[in-house]
BALOBA-1460 file (C-alpha; in Angstrom, 3 decimals):
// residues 103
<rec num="1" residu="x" x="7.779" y="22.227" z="0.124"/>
<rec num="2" residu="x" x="8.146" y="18.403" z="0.467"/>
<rec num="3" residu="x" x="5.269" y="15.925" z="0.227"/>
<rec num="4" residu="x" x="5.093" y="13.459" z="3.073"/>
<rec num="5" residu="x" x="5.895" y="9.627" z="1.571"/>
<rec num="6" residu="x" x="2.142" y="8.679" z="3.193"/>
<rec num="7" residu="x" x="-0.044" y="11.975" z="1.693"/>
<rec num="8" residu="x" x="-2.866" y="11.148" z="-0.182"/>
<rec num="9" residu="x" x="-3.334" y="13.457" z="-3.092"/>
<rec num="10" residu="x" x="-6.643" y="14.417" z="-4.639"/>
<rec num="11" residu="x" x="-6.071" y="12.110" z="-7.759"/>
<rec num="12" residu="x" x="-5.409" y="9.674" z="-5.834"/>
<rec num="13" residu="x" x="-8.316" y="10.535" z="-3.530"/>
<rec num="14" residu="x" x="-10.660" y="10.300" z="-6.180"/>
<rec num="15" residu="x" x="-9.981" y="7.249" z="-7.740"/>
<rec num="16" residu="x" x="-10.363" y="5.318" z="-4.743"/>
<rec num="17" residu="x" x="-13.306" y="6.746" z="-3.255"/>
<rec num="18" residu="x" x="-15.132" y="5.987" z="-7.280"/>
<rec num="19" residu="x" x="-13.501" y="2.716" z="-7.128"/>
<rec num="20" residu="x" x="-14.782" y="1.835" z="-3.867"/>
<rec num="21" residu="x" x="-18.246" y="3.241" z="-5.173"/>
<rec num="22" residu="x" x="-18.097" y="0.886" z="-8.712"/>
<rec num="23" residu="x" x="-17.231" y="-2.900" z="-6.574"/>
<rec num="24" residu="x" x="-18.498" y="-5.590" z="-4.344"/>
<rec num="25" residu="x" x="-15.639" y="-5.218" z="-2.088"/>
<rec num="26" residu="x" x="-14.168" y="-2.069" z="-1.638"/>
<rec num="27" residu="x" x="-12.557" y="-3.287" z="1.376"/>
<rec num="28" residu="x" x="-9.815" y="-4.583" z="-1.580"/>
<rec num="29" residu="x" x="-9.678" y="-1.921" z="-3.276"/>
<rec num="30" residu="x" x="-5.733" y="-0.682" z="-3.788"/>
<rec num="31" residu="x" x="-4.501" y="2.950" z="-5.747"/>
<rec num="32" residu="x" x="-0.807" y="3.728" z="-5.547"/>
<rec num="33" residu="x" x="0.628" y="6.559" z="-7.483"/>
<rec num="34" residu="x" x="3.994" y="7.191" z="-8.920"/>
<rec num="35" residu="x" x="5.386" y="10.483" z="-10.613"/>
<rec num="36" residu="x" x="7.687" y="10.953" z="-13.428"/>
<rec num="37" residu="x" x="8.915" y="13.063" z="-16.001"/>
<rec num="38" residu="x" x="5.580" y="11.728" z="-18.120"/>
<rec num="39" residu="x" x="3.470" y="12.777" z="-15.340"/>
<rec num="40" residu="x" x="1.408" y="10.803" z="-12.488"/>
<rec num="41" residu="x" x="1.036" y="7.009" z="-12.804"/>
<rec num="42" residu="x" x="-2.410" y="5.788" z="-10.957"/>
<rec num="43" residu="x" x="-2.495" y="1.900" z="-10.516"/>
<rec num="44" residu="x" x="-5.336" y="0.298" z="-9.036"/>
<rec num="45" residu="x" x="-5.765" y="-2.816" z="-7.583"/>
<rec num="46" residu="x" x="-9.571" y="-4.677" z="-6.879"/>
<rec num="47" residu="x" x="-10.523" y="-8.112" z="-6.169"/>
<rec num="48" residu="x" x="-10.391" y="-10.332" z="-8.931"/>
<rec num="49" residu="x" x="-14.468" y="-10.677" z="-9.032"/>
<rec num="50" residu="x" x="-14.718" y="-6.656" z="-9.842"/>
<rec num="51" residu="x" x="-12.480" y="-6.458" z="-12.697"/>
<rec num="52" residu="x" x="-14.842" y="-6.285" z="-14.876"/>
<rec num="53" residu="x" x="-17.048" y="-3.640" z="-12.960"/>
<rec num="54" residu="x" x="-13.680" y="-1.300" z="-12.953"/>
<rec num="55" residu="x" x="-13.273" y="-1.918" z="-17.038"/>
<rec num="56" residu="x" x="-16.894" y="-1.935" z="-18.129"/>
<rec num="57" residu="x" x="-18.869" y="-3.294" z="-21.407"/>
<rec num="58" residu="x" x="-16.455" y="-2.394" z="-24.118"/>
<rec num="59" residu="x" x="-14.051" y="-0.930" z="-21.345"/>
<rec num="60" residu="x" x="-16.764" y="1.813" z="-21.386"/>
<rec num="61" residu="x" x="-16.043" y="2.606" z="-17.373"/>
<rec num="62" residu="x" x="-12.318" y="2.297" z="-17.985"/>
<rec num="63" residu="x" x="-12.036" y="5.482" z="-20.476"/>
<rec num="64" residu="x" x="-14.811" y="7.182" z="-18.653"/>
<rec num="65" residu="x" x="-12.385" y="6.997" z="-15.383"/>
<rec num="66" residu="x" x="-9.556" y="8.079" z="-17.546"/>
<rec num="67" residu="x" x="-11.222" y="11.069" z="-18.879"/>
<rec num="68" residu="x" x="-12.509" y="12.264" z="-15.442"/>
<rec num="69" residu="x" x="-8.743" y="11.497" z="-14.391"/>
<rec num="70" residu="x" x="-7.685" y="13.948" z="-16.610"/>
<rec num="71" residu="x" x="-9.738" y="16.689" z="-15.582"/>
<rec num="72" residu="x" x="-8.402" y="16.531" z="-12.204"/>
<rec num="73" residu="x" x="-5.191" y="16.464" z="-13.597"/>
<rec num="74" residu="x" x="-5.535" y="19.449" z="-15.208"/>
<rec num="75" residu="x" x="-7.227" y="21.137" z="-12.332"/>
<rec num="76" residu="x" x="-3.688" y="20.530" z="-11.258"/>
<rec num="77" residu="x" x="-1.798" y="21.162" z="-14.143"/>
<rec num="78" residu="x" x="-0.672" y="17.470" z="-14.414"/>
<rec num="79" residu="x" x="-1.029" y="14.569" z="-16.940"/>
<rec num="80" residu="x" x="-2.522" y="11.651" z="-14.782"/>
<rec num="81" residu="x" x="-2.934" y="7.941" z="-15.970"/>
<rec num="82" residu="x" x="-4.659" y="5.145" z="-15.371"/>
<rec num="83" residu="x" x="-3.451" y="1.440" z="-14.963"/>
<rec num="84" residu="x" x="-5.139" y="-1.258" z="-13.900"/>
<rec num="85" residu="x" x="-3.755" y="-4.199" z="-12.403"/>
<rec num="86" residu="x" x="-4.555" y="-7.219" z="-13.263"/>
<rec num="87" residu="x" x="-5.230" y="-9.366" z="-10.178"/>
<rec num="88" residu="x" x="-3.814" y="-12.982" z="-9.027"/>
<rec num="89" residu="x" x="-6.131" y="-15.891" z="-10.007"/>
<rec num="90" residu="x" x="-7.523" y="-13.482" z="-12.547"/>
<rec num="91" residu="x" x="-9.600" y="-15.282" z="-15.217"/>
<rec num="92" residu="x" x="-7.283" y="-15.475" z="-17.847"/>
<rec num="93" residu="x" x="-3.745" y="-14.167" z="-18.175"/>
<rec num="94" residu="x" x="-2.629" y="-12.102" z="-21.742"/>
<rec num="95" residu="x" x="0.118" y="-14.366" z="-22.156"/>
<rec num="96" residu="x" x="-2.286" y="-17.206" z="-22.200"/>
<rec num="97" residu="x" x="-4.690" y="-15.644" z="-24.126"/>
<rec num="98" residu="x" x="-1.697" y="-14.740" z="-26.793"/>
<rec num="99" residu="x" x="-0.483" y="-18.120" z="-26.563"/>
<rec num="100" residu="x" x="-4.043" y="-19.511" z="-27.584"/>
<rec num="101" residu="x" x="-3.634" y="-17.151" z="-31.107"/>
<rec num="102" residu="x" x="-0.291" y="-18.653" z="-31.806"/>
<rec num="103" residu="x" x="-0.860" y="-21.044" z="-35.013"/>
């Protein structure tokens, strides 16, 4: 059986509706999902203000999402990941920030 191009799967699902629970505006809140032969790519998207609320002290919320990511995944006997996008007009880029450690 073929998936329709616009299902939502439950990974998917999830993230979002945790996402949408974690930020100021959930309204911007983005999740797309790609799958290859190393498994199911989640990327999410937020407003550039909620970053930080997605990532956590000490990325803290970051691995917890991962973990809890990977219990679904195996629920569905998949290996899910987690990427998140860094926004436009985000506070500082990691080229910058790589550029600044250059002596």
């Amino acid at each position: 059986m073929v998936a329709k191009e616009s299902a939502v799967y439950g990974d998917q699902e999830f993230l979002e509706y945790v996402a949408k629970a974690l930020v100021d505006n959930p309204d911007a809140v983005e999740v797309g999902r790609k799958v290859d032969e190393m498994g199911v790519l989640l990327s999410i998207k937020v407003h550039k203000d909620d970053v930080g609320k997605l990532i956590g002290r000490s990325g803290n919320t970051a691995k917890a999402l991962r973990t809890l990511l990977r219990v679904v995944g195996m629920k569905n006997h998949a290996r899910v990941n987690l990427k998140i996008e860094e926004p436009e007009g985000g506070r500082a880029s990691v080229g910058g920030m790589v550029d600044d450690l250059k002596i």
